[in-house]
N, C-alpha and C positions, 0 to 999 in steps of 0.2 A: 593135718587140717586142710581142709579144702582151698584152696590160696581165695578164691573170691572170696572167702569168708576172711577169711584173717585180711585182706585186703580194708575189709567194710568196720572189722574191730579197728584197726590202726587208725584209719580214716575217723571214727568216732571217737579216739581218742585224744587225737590230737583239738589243739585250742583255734579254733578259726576265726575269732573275731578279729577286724582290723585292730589294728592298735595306733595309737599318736604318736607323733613325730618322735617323740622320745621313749620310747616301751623298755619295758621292764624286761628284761633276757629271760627271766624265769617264766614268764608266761607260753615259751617255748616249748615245744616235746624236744626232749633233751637227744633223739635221735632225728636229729636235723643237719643241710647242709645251708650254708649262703648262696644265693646269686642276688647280683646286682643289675638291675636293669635299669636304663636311662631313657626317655622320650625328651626329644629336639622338637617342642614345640614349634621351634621359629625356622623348621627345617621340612618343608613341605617334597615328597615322591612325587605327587601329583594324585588324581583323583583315586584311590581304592574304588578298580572293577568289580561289579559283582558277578565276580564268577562259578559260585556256587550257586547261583538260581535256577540250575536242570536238575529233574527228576525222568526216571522214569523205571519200566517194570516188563518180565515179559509177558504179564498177564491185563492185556487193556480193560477185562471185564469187570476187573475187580475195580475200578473206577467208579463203575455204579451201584454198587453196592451201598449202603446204608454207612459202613466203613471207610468205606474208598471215596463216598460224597465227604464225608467230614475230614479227612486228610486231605483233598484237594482243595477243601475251603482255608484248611489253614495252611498249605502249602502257597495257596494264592494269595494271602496275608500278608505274607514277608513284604513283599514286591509286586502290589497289584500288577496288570498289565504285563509284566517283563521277568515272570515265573515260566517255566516252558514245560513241558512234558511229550515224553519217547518211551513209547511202546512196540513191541514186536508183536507181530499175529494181526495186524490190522485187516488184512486181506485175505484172512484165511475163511475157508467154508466152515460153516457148522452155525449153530444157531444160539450163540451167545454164550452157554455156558462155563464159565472159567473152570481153568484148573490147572496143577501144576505145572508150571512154565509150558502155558497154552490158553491161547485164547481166540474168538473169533468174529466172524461180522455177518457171513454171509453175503458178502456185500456182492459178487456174481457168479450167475450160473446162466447157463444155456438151455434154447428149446430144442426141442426136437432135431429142429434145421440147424442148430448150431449157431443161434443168433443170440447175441446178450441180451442178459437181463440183468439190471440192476437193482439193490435193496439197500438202499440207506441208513432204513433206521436204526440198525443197533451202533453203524459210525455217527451218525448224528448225535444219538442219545451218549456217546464218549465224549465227543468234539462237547456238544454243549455244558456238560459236567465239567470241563474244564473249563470255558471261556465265561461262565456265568458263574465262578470261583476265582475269577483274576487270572485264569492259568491259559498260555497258548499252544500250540501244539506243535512240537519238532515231530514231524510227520517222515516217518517210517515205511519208505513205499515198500510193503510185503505181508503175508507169503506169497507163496502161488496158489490164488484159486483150484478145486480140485479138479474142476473143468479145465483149467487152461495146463494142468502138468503135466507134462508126458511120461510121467509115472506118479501117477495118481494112485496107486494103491499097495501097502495099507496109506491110507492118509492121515487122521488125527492120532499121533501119539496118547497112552497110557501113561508114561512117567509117574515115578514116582519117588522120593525121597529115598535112596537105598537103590536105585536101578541103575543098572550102565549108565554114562550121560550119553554112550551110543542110540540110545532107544528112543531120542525123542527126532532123529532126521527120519521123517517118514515123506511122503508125498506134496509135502506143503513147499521144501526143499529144492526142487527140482526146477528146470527153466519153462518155459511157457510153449507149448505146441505151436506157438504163433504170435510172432511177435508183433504183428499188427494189432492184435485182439487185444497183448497187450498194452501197446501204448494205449489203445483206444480207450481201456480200463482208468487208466489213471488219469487221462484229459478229462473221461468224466466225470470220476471223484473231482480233480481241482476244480472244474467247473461248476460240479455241485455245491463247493465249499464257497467260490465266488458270488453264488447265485444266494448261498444262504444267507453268509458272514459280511458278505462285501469285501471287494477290493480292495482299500486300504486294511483292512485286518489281515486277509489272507496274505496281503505282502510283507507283513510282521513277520510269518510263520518262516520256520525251517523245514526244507523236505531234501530227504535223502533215501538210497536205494539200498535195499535189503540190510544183512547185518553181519557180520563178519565174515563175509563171503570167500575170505581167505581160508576159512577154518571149515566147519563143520555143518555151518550152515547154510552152505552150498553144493547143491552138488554138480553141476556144470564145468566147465573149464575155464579160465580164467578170463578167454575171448567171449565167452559165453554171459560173463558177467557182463563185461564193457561193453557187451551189444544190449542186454538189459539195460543196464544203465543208459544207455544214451537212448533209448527209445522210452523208458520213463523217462527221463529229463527234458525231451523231443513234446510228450505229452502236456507235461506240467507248464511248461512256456507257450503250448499255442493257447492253453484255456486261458493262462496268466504272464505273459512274457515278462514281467517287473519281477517274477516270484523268486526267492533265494533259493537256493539249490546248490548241494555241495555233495560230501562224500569224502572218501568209504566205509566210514565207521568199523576200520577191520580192528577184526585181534590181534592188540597189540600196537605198535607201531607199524607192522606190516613188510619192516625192511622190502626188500624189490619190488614184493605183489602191490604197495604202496606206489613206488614208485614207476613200477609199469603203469597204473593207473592214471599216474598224476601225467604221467610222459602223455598218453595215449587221450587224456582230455585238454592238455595243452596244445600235443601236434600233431594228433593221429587223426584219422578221419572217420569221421562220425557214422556208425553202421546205418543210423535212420535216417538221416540228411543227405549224405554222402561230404560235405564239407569238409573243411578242418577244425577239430576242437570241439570240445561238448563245455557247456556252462559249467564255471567249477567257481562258487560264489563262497566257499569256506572249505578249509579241510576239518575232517573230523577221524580221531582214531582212539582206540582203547588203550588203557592203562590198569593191570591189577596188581595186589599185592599179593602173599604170597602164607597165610597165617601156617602153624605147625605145630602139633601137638608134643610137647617132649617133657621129658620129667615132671609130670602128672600137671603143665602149667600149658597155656599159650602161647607161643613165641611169633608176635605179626611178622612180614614181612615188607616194611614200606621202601626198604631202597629197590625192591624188584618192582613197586609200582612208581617209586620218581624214574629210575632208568629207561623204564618205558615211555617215559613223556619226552625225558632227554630224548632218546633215539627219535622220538616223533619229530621233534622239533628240529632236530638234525633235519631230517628228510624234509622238511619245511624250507628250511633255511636254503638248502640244495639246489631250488630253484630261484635264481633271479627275478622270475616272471611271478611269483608266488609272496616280493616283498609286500608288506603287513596287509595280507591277506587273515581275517579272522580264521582261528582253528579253536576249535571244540574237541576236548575228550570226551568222547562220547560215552562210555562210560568206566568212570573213572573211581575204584572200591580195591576196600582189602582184599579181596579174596574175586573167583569168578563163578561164584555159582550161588546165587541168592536162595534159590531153593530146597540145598543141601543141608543136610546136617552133619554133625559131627562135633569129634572133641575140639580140633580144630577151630571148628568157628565157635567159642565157648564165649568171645569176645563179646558179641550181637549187642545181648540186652545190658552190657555193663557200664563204665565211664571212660574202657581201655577203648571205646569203640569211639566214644565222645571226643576222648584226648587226640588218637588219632588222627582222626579227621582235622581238627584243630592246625595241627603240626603238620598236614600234609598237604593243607591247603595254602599255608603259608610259605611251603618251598614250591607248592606250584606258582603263586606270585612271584617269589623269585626266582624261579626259573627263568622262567619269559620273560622279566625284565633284564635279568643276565643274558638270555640268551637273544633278544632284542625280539620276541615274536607275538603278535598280536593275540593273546589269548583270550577270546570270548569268556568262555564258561567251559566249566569242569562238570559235567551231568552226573551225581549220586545213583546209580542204578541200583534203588533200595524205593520202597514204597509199603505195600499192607500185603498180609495173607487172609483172605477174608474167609469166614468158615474156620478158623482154629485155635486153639486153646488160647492165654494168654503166655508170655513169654515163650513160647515153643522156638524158638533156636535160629529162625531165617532172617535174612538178613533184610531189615525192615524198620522203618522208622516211626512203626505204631504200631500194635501189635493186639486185636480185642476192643477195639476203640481206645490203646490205652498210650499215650504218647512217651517212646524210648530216650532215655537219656540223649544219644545224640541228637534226634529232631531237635533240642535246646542249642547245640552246637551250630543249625541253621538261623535259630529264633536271634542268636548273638550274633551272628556273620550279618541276620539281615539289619541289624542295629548297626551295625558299622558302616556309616552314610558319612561320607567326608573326603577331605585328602588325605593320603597316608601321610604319617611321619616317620621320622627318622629315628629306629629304635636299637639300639644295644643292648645284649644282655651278657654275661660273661657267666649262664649257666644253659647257654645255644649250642646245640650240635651244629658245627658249620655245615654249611649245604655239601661240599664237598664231601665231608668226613660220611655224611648222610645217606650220598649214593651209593656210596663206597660199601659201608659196613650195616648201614640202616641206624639205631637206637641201641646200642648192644651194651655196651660201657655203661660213662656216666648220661645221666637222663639228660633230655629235653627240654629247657623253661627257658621259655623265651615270651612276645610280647608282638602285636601286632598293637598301633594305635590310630586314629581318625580326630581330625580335629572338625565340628561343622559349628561353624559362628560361634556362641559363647559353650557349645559342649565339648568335651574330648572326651573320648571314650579309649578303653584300654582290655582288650584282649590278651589273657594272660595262660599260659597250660601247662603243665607239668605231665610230660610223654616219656614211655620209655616201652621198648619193644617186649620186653619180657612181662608177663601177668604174676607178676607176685611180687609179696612187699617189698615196700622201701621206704626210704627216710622222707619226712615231709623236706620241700623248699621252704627255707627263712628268706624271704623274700626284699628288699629293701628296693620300691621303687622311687626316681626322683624326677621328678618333672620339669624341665628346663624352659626358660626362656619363653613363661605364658603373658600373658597383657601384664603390660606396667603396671594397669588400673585393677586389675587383682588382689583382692586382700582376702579373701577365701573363698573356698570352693566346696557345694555339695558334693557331696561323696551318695552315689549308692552300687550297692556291691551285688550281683548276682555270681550265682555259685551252681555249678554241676560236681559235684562229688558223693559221698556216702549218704549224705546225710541231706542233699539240695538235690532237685531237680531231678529226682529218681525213683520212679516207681515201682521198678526192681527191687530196690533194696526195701523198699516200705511192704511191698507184696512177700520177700522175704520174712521181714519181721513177724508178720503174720503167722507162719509158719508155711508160708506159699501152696497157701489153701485153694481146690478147684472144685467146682467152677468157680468161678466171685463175682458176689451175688449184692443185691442191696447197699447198707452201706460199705461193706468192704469194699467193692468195685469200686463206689464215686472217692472215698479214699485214695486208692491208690492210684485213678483218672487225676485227680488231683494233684497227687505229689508228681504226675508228670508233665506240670507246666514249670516253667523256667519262672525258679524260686530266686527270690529277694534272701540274703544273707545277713540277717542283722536290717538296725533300723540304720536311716542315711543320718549322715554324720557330717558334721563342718569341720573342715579340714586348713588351715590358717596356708598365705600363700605369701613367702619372704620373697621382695628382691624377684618378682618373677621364678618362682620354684616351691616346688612343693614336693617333700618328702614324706613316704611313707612305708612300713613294715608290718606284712603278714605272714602268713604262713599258708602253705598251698600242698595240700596234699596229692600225693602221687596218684596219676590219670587223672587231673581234677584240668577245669576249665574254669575261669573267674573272668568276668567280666566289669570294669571299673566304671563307671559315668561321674568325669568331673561339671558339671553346671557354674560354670564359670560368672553368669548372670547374676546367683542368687544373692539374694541382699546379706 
């Protein structure tokens, strides 16, 4: 049998309703384990960062899309104002067209004499699809214009799903025949961005220089980089000298090619200035995991994407001159190639993809608190494929206009407003054991919580690296140490599993009928908003404490809301 399927029967069979303080053990699927989780109401972390509010894609066109407008409106929902979005291709030539990991602007070309010319509007019409959706923009200074490469041809990449990933460095790749032409390029852009948005917005925004220019998507030499760089960064401060500006978004942590960088903008001397130092207002580097196809199942790989942030934050740390300096992973996923298919990524449209993220954003909090380092935000580099079927395999958090299991995973992260607490569970993979081996053993259930005024909310997930069954969690939560003046509390339960918050599995049911048409589409658009689990329920509060026991099926995500108010 197909494991997602039998995945989806187990998950259906099991009893999910919460139960009362006192439950009946029979109400159990009898292939279940315990954990015990605790929340220290009266034991504040401090504020829960929201560090999952970046997005972004290598395809900026699809933004405007008809698809790509209604994901950016409810990307910009969570967290009006302080949503962000990074795209590759900003600066490349061609005349808008999206297409696989490629996109463009047109934004300059040259006359005759070799003098620039500029064209805004396919970056305007991006910029403003963001900012008029709540969303701001972690600006991506790149490609290479096709005028400005000195290997301009071939220039736009063909890619396609099945192709070498060598095929898509073409001409866009390359450094700039002139690097006056291009700082000049990009003071314009900021300047144009000033002149639109205004000042104080554009001093909100993040910019940073090309994208992994350790890897593949450079083709220059390393000096070659840090002269780009410092003549973009040279540009962006004379149109806006307030503007934040960091780097290097490489692959990876980057070990040396990071740390030459970080060296060479702390003490080296600026190719465009001639000074000492280039602005380095955040660092930002990449982190992927590692998914694997083996005995006809999935197996992720998340200790090969915490390690990578480990070694990031190591290099962070490294520099004394560099303390609580904001860093950004900048793009921070299972896997590194959004646009691929395969058995591999089988994960995509499921709730392993949900669980995941759950679990891996909560060792990224304690990472950086472990490891004392200022972490902004972790950017999802997952978004729409516009133009393709439903459920088609990329790594995307909508898919057809149709919202995937995990986008619910962000709708819950964005609900947790508050300070953290202090949570225990004794069915946690410790962080250590985490980096170590990943999820391999026993599963993952553990509990992030927020307390804001009289609500507490409780994020709960049941993770485990392998895609095939298992025993649901018997869950027994207990809540410590809430207001004296407590004597119950509303309960309502939101659920990502088989049968909650899954459009997949509903499109399934169907018999995963295409195209989906009429009412089947609005169906199964439906079952992908973040479903309510049962009706909310009063839950009695002893002595400051409140106990309770559910059952939580494997890859599932459960979100608690106590209302501590309610009469």
């Amino acid at each position: 049998m197909n494991p997602l399927i039998a995945i989806a029967i187990m998950n259906l069979l099991f009893v999910g309703s919460l139960l009362a303080i006192e439950p009946n053990p029979a109400n159990f699927a009898t292939n279940s384990f315990p954990v015990s989780i605790t929340v220290d109401a009266g034991r504040s972390l401090g504020e829960l960062k929201p560090i999952w509010r970046m997005f972004g894609a290598d395809e900026p066109n699809y933004a405007t899309t008809p698809d790509g407008k209604s994901l950016i409106a409810e990307l910009g929902a969570f967290k009006p104002r302080n949503v962000y979005f990074r795209a590759h291709n900003l600066l490349c030539s061609g005349d808008g067209t999206p297409a696989f990991k490629w996109g463009s602007t047109g934004v300059y070309s040259e006359d005759a004499q070799g003098h620039p010319i500029y064209h805004w509007k396919i970056l305007d019409d991006i910029f403003d699809t963001y900012l008029t959706n709540g969303v701001r923009p972690y600006v991506e200074i790149g490609f290479m214009p096709e005028a400005l490469s000195v290997h301009p041809e071939p220039y736009q990449h063909h890619w396609k799903p099945g192709n070498p990933y060598g095929d898509i460095v073409t001409g866009w790749a390359f450094p700039p025949t002139n690097y006056d032409k291009w700082r000049e390029l990009v003071y314009q852009w900021t300047k144009h961005c000033v002149e639109r948005y205004g000042r104080a917005e554009v001093e909100r925004w993040y910019w940073e220089v090309w994208n992994e220019a350790n890897g593949a998507y450079w083709k220059g030499s390393r000096q070659d980089f840090f002269k780009l760089d410092d003549y973009a960064v040279d540009g962006v401060r004379r149109a806006l000298p307030t503007a934040r500006v960091g780097g290097p978004d490489s692959a990876g942590a980057g070990g040396q090619w990071t740390r030459a960088f970080i060296e060479h903008c702390l003490h080296g001397t600026n190719y465009a200035t001639g000074k000492i130092g280039t602005p380095l207002d955040f660092i930002s580097f990449h982190a992927k995991g590692s998914p694997r196809f083996t005995n006809d199942h999935v197996c992720m790989g998340i200790a090969d994407q915490l390690r990578a942030i480990e070694s990031g934050f190591r290099i962070v740390n490294s520099f004394p001159e560099l303390k609580n300096i904001p860093v950004i992973i900048g793009e921070s996923d299972p896997d590194g190639c959004a646009a691929c298919t395969g058995d591999q990524f089988g994960y995509r449209n499921t709730t392993l993809y949900s669980s995941y993220e759950a679990a891996v954003f909560a060792r990224e909090w304690q990472l950086a608190r472990r490891d004392g380092v200022n972490l902004d935000s972790a950017l999802t580099w997952a978004f729409t494929f516009a133009g393709q079927p439903p459920f088609a395999g990329y790594r995307q958090l909508a898919s057809a206009g149709i919202d995937l299991p995990v986008l619910n995973v962000f709708r819950i992260f964005s609900r947790m407003k508050g300070d953290e607490l202090a949570v225990t569970s004794d069915g946690a993979v410790s962080l250590d054991e985490m980096l170590k081996k990943g999820v391999r053993g026993q599963p993952d259930v553990s509990a992030i919580a927020v307390s804001n005024g009289n609500k507490l909310s409780v994020m709960v997930w049941h993770y485990h690296d392998e895609d095939v069954p298992g025993p649901v969690a018997d869950v027994s939560l207990d809540l410590q140490n809430l207001p004296p003046s407590a004597r119950t509390a509303k309960m309502t339960r939101y659920a990502i599993d088989a049968r909650h918050s899954n459009a997949f599995t509903t499109w399934q049911a169907m018999g995963s009928p295409l195209p989906l048409i009429g009412r089947q589409y609005d169906e199964v658009k439906t079952a992908g908003q973040l479903a309510e689990a049962g009706k909310p329920e009063n839950i009695p509060v002893n002595g400051g404490r409140l106990n309770l026991r559910f059952a939580l099926p494997r890859q599932a995500v459960d979100l608690l809301v106590f209302d501590m108010g309610h009469p």
